[in-house]
C-alpha positions as CSV (number, residue, x, y, z in Angstrom):
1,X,1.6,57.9,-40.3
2,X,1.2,54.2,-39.6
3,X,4.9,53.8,-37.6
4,X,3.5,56.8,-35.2
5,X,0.1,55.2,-34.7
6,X,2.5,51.2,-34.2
7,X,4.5,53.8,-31.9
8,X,1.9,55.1,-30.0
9,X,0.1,51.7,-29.7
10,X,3.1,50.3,-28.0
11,X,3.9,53.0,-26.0
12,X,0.3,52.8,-24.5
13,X,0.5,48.6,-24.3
14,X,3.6,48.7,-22.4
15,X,2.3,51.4,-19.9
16,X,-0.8,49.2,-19.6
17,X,1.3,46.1,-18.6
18,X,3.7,47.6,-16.6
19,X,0.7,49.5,-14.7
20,X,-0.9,46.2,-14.2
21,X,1.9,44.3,-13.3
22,X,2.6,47.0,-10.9
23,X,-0.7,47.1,-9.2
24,X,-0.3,43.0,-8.9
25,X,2.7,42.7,-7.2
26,X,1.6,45.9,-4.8
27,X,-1.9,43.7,-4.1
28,X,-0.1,40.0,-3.1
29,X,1.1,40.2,0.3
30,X,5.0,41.3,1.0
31,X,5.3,38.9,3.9
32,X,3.9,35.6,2.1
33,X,6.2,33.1,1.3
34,X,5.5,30.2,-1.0
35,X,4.8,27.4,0.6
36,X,5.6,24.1,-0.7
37,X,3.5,21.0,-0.9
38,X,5.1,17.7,0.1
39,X,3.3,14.0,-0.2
40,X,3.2,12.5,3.3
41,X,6.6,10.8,3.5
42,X,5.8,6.2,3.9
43,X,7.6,5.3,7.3
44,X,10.9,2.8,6.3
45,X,10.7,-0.4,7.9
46,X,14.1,-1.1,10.1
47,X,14.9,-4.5,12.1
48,X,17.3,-4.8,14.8
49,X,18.7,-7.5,15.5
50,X,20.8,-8.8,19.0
51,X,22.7,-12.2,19.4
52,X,22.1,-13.9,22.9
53,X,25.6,-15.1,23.5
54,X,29.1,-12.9,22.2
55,X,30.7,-17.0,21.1
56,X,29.6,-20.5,21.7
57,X,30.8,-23.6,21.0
58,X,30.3,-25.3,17.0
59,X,26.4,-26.3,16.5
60,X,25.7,-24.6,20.0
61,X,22.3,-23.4,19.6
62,X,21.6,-19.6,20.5
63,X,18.9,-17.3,20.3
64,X,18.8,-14.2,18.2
65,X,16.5,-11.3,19.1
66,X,15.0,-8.3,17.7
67,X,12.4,-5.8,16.5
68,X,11.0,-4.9,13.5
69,X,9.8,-0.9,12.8
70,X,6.8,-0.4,10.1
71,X,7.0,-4.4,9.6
72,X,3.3,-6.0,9.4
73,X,2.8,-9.2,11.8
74,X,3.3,-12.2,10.8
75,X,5.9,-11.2,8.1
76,X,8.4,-13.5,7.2
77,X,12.4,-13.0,8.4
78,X,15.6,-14.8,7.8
79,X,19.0,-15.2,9.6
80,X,22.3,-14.4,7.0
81,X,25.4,-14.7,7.0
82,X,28.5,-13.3,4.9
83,X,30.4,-15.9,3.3
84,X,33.2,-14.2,1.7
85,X,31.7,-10.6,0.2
86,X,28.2,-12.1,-0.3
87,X,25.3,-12.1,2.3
88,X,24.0,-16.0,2.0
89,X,20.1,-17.0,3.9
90,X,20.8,-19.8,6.2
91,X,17.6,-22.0,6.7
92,X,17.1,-19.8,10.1
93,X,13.1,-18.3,9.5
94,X,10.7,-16.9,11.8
95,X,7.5,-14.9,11.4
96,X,7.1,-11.2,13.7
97,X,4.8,-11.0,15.8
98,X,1.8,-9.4,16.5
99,X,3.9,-7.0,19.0
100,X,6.4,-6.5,16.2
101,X,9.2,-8.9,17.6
102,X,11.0,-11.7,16.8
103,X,13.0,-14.8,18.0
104,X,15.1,-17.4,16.4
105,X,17.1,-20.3,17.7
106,X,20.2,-20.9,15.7
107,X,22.8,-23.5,15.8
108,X,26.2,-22.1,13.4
109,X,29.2,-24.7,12.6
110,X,31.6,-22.2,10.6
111,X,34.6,-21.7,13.3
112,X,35.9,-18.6,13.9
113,X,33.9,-14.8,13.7
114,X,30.7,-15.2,12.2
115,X,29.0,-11.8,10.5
116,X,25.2,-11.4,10.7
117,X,22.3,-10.1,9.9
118,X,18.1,-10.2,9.8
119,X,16.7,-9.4,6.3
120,X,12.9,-9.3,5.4
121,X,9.8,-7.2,5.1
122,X,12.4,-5.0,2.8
123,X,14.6,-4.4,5.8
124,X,18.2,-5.8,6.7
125,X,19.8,-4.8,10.2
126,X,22.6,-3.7,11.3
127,X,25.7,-6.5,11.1
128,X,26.4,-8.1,14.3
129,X,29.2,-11.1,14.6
130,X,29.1,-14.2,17.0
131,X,32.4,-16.1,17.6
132,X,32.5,-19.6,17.4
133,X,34.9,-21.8,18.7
């Protein structure tokens, strides 16, 4: 008598759930789709970064140029340069400005192709090489 009665029970349970599972998947909306919620993505900060002259002369001075994207004003920047595989800071520093640009005069004895870049404000640009002979 008690394993009909456990039968019936959970014959009448599982309609119940599978009636009510039934009735909540007819009620949501067939075309809905779920939408994902995404955090606002922070802008990266990028420089750029432009030598004045393509070669010059040892201890020539030149300028170098550039912007700087999602980089507050008066933010510190540096010229480097690869020595070997590593990226060395030369004592070249300037501040952006309040219209997000900079300028540098620099002055480079190394002979030969020089590789550079602009690092700061947790942005490095794009290489860019200067000969000089």
């Amino acid at each position: 008598m008690n394993s009909t009665f456990r039968l019936v029970s959970a014959a009448a349970l599982t309609t119940a759930l599978v009636a009510g599972a039934t009735a909540t998947a007819v009620a949501a909306p067939v075309d809905a789709a779920p939408t994902a919620v995404t955090a606002p993505t922070a802008a990266k900060p990028a420089l750029t970064a432009k030598a004045s002259v393509a070669s010059v002369s040892a201890w020539q001075e030149f300028r170098v140029t550039g912007k700087a994207t999602d980089i507050a004003a008066d933010t510190k920047v540096t010229l480097q340069q690869k020595q070997g595989a590593k990226w060395v800071s030369l004592p070249a520093t300037v501040v952006v400005n309040k219209s997000h640009a900079y300028s540098m005069r620099v002055k480079l004895g190394i002979k030969g192709r020089n590789a550079l870049r602009i690092a700061g404000g947790g942005a490095v640009s794009p290489e860019f090489t200067v000969m000089v002979r």
